[in-house]
C-alpha positions as a Markdown table, in Angstrom:
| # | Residue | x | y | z |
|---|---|---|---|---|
| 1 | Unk | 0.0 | 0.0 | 0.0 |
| 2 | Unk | 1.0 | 3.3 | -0.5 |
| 3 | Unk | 2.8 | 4.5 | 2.8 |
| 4 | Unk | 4.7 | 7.7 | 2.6 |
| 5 | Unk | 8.3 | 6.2 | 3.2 |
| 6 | Unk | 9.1 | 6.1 | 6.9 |
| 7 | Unk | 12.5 | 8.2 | 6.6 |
| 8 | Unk | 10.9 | 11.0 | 4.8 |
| 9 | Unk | 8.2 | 12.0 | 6.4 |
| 10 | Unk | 7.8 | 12.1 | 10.0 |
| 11 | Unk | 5.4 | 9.8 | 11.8 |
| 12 | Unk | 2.9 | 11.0 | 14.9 |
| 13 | Unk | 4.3 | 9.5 | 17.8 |
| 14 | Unk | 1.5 | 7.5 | 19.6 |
| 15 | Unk | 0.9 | 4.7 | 21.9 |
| 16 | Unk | 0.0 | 1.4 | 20.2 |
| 17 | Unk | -3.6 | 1.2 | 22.8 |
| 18 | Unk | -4.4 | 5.0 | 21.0 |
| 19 | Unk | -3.8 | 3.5 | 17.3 |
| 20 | Unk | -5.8 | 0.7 | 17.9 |
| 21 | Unk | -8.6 | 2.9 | 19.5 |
| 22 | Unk | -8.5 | 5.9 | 17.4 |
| 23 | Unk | -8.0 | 3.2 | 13.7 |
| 24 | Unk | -11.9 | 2.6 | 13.0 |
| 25 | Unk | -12.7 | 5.9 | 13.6 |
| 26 | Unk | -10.2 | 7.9 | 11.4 |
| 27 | Unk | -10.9 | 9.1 | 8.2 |
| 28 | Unk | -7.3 | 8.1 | 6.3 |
| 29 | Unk | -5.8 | 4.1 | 6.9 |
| 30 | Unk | -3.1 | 4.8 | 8.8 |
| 31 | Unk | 0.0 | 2.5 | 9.8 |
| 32 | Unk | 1.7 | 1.8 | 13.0 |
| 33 | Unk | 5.7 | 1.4 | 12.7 |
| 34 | Unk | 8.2 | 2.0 | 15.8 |
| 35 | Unk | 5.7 | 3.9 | 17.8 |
| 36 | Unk | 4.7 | 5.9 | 15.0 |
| 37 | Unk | 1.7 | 6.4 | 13.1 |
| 38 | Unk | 2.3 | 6.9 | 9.1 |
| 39 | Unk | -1.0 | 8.1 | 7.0 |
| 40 | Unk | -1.5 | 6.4 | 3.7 |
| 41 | Unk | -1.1 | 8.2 | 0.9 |
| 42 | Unk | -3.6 | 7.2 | -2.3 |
| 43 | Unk | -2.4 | 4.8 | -5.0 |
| 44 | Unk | -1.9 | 5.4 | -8.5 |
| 45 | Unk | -4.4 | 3.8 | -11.1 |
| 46 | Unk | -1.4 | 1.1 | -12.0 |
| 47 | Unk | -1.1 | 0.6 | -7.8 |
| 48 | Unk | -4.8 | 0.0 | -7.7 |
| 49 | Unk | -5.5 | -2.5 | -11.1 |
| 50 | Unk | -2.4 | -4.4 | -9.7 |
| 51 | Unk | -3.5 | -5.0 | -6.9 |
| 52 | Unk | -7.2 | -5.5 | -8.0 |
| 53 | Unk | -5.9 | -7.9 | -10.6 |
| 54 | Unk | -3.8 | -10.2 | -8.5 |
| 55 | Unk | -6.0 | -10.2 | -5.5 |
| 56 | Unk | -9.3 | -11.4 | -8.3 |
| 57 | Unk | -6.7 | -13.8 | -9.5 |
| 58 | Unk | -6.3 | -15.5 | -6.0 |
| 59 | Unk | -9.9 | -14.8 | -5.0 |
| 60 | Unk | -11.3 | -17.2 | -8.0 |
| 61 | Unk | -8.5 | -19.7 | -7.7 |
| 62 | Unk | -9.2 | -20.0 | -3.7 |
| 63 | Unk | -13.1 | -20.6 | -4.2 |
| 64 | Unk | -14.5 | -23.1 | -2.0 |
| 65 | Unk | -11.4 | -23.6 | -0.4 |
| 66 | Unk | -10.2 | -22.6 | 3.3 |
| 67 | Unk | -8.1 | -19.9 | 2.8 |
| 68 | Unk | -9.4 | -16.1 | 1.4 |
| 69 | Unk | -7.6 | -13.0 | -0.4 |
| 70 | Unk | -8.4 | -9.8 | 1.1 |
| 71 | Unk | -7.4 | -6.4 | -0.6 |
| 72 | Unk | -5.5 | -3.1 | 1.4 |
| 73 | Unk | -8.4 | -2.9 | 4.3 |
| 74 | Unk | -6.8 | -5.8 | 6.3 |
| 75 | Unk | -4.1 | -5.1 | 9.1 |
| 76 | Unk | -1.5 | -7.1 | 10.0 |
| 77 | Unk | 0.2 | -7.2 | 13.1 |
| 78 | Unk | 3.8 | -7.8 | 13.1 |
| 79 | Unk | 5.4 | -8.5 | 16.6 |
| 80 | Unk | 8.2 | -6.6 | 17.0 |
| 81 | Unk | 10.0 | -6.5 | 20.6 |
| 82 | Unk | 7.5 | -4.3 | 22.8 |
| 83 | Unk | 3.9 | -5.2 | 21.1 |
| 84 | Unk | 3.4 | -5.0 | 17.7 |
| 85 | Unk | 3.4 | -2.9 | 14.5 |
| 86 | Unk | 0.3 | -3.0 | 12.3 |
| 87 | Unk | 0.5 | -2.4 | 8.5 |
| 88 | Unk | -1.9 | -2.9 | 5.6 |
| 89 | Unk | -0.6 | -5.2 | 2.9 |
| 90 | Unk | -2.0 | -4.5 | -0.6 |
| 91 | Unk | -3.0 | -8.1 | -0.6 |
| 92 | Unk | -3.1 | -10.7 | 1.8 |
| 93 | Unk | -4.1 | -14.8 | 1.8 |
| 94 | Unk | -5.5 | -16.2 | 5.2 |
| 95 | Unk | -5.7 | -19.5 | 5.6 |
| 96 | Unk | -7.5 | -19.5 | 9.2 |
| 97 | Unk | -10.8 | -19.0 | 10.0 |
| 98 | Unk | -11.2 | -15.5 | 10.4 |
| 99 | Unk | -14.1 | -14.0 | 11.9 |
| 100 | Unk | -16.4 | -11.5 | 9.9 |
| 101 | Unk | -16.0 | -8.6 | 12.4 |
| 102 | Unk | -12.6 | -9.1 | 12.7 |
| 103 | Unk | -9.7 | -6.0 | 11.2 |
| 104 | Unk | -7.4 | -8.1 | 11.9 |
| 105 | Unk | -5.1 | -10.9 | 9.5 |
| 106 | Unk | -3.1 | -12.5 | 12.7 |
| 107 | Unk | -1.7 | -15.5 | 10.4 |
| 108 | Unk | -0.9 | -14.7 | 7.0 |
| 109 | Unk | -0.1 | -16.8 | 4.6 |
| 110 | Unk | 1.1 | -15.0 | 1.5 |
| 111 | Unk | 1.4 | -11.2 | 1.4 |
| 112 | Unk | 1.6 | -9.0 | -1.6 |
| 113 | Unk | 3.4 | -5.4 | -2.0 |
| 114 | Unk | 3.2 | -3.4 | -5.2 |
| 115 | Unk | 5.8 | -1.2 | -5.4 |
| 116 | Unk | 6.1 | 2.3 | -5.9 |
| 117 | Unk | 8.3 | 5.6 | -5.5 |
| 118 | Unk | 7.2 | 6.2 | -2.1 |
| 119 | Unk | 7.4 | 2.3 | -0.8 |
| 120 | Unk | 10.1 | 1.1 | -2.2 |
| 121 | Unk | 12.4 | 1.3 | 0.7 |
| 122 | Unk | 10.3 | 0.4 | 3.1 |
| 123 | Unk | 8.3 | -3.2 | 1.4 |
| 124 | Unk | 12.2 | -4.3 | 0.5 |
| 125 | Unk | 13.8 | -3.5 | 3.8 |
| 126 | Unk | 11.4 | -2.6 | 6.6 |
| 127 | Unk | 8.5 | -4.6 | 5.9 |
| 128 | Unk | 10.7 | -7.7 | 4.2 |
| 129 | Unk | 12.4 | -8.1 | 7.6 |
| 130 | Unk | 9.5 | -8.1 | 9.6 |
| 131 | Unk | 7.1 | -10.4 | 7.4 |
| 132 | Unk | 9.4 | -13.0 | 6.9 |
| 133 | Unk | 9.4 | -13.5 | 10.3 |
| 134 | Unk | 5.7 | -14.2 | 10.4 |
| 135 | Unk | 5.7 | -17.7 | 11.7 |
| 136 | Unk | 2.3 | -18.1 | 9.5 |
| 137 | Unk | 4.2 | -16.6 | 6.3 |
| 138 | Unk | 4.9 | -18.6 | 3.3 |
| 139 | Unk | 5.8 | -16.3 | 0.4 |
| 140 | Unk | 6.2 | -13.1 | 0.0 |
| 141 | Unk | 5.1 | -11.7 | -3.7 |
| 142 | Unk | 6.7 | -7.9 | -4.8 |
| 143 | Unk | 5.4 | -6.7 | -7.9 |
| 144 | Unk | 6.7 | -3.7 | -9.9 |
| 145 | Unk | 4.4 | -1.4 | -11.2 |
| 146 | Unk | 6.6 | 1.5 | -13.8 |
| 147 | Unk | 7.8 | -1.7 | -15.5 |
| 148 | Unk | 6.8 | -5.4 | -15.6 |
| 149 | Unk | 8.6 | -7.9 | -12.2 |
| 150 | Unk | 6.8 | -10.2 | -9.9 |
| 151 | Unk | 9.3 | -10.9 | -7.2 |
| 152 | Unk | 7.9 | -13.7 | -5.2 |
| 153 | Unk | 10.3 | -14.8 | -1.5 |
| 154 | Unk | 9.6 | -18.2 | -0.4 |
| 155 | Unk | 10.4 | -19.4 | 3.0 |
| 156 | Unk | 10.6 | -22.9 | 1.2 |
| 157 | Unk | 13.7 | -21.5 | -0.3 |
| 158 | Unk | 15.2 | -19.6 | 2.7 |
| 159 | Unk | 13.4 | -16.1 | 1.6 |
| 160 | Unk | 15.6 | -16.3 | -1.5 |
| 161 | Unk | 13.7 | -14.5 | -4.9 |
| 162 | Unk | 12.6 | -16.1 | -7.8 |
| 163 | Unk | 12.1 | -13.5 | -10.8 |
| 164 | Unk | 9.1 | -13.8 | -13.3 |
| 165 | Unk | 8.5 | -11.2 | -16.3 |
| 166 | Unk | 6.2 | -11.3 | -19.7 |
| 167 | Unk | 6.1 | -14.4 | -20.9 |
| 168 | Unk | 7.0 | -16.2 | -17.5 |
| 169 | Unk | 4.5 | -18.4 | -15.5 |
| 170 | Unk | 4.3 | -16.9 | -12.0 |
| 171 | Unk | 4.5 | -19.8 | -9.3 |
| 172 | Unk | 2.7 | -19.2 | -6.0 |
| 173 | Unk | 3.2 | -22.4 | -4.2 |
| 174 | Unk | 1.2 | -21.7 | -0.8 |
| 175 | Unk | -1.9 | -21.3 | -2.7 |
| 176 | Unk | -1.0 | -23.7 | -5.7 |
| 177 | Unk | -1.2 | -21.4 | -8.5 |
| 178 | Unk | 0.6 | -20.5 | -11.4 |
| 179 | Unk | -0.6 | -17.7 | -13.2 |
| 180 | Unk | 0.5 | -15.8 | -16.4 |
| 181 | Unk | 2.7 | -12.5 | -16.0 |
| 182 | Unk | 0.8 | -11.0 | -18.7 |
| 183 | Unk | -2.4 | -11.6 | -16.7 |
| 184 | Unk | -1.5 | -9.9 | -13.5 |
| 185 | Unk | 0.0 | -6.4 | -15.7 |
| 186 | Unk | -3.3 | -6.8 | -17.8 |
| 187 | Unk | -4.6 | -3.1 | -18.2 |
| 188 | Unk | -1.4 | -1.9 | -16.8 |
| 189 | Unk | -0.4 | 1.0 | -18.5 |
| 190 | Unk | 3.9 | 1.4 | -18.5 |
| 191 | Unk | 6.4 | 0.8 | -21.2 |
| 192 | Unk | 7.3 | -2.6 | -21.0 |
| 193 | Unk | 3.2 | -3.8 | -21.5 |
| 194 | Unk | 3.0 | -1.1 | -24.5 |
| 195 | Unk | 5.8 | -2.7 | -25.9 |
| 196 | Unk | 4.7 | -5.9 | -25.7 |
| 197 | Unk | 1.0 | -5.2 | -26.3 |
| 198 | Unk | 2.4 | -3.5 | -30.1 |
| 199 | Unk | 4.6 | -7.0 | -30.6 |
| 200 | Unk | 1.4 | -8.8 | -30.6 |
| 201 | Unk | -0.8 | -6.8 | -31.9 |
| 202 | Unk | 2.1 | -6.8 | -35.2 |
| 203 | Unk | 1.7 | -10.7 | -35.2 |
| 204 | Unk | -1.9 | -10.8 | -34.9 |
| 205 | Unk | -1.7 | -7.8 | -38.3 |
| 206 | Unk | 1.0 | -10.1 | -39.8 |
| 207 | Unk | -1.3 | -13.8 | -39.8 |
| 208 | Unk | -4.7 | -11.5 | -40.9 |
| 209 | Unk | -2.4 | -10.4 | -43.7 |
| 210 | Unk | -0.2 | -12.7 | -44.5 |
| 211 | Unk | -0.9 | -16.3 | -42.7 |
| 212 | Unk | 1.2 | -18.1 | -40.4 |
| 213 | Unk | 4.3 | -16.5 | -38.8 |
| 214 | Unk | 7.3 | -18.5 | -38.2 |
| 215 | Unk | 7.5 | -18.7 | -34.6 |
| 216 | Unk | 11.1 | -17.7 | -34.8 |
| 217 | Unk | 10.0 | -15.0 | -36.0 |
| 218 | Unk | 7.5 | -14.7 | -33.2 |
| 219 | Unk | 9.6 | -15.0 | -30.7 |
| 220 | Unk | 11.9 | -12.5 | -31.9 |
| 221 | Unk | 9.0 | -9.4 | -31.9 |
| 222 | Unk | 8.0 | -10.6 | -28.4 |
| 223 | Unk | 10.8 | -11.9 | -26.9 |
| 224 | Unk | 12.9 | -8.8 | -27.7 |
| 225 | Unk | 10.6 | -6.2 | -25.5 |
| 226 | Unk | 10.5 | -7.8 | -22.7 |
């Protein structure tokens, strides 16, 4: 979610009993880091399909099953050495039963991030350190949203990244899914999707006119963008 970057701008120092009183109530989301209470700043129409595009993804894949997606309005808690921190993950997979009047995602099992200007810092140092020490945690899914990366961090694989980009089959293996790149940056408008977008849209024009296109050939208008 889009959370002004902890170094730049200075938190309201309050008590974590005030932030969880004072929460429901207040007009802006607000996070809870170190004592400190960070507003959240709004997201950027990339931020926002993103997030609305992975967390449908997940949402249809998980029907009927036991765990559920939940987008932006879910805090988490993270335990740090007095009480906790609370932040709002962009989207989050439970896997317990939660109950229906509950703010609360106390055992997440994958958490995504899309990235941005603002974040940056904070989702690949602050927030990193701190979910992956979620006992409940699994993975841990970045996604870039000026050009086209889905970072996921297992803890099957000691928090270490695998890479996916146009193209690629994304593998989210706490929720067995694998799901197309090109699906989760569909409608996403930066460079690397209008580049791609043009290569196919060129094929599609080339078999209309001309018939089949070698797939060398293929390969080369699509495989060269991204």
């Amino acid at each position: 979610m889009a959370l002004h970057a902890y170094f730049d701008y200075a938190g309201i120092p309050m008590s974590e009993k005030d932030y969880l009183a004072t929460e429901p109530g207040s007009d802006v989301r607000r996070e809870y880091i170190g004592g400190q209470v960070y507003a959240m700043a709004g997201s950027s129409i990339n931020h926002n399909i993103l997030s609305l595009n992975i967390a449908s993804e997940f949402r249809n894949h998980l029907k009927g099953k036991p765990c559920t997606a939940f987008m932006s309005d879910i805090k988490v808690p993270l335990k740090v050495s007095v009480g906790h921190d609370y932040v709002y993950p962009d989207v989050v997979v439970d896997c317990t039963k939660v109950q229906g009047q509950s703010y609360f995602s106390n055992a997440p099992t994958l958490i995504v991030e899309v990235l941005s200007q603002s974040t940056r810092k904070s989702d690949l140092t602050t927030k990193l350190l701190r979910y992956i020490n979620l006992p409940s945690l699994q993975e841990y899914v970045v996604i870039e949203q000026d050009f086209v990366q889905v970072q996921v961090l297992r803890k099957s694989n000691a928090w270490k990244p695998d890479y996916y980009y146009l193209g690629d089959l994304a593998v989210f293996e706490s929720i067995a899914l694998t799901l197309a790149v090109e699906a989760i940056y569909e409608q996403v408008d930066n460079q690397d999707m209008v580049q791609y977008l043009m290569a196919k849209q060129g094929i599609a024009d080339a078999v209309a006119i001309g018939g089949a296109v070698e797939p060398a050939a293929a390969n080369g208008l699509i495989g060269g963008l991204v």
